[in-house]
Steps between C-alpha positions, in 0.01 A plus 500: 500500500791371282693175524762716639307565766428157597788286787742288332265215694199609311639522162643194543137361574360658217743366257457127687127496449471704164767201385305272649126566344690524158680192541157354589287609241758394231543157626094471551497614125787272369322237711166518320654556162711127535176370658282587114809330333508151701145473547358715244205568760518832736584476801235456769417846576316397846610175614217411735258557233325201433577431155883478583597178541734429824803431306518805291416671840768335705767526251410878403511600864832352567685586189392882539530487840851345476619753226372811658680418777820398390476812273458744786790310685719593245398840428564589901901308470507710135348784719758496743776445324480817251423698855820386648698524186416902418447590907758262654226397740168374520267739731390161752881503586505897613 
């Protein structure tokens, strides 16, 4: 099966989510990389391990969590947009 074989809907989809787990995994990565430079510790790899203290927990949950998530908010707008500007439509609206 090609991509030309695939609906308008599910190509749409598949560029959403592929966008989406990239977007992700960069932020996660850029994330980490600016956590080493303030802290100069890694970041807490599980954060209901024992030796974690609760603030490092706390704040590493909700900075990732908050990143991640405005990241893939973007990506879908920056998703959508480039599928309405070279179809003229975006497949939820057919």
């Amino acid at each position: 099966m090609s991509l030309l074989d695939l609906t308008p809907q599910k190509q749409y989809d598949l560029l959403t989510k592929v966008a989406t787990i990239a977007g992700a995994v960069g932020i996660r990565k850029l994330i980490t990389k600016s956590w080493k430079g303030i802290t100069k510790n890694d970041p807490p790899l599980n954060p209901a391990s024992p030796g974690v203290l609760w603030k490092e927990a706390l704040l590493w949950g909700a900075v990732t969590g908050m990143s991640v998530g405005i990241t893939k908010i973007a990506l879908r707008r920056l998703t959508a947009s480039y599928w309405i500007n070279n179809h003229g439509y975006k497949p939820e609206d057919h």
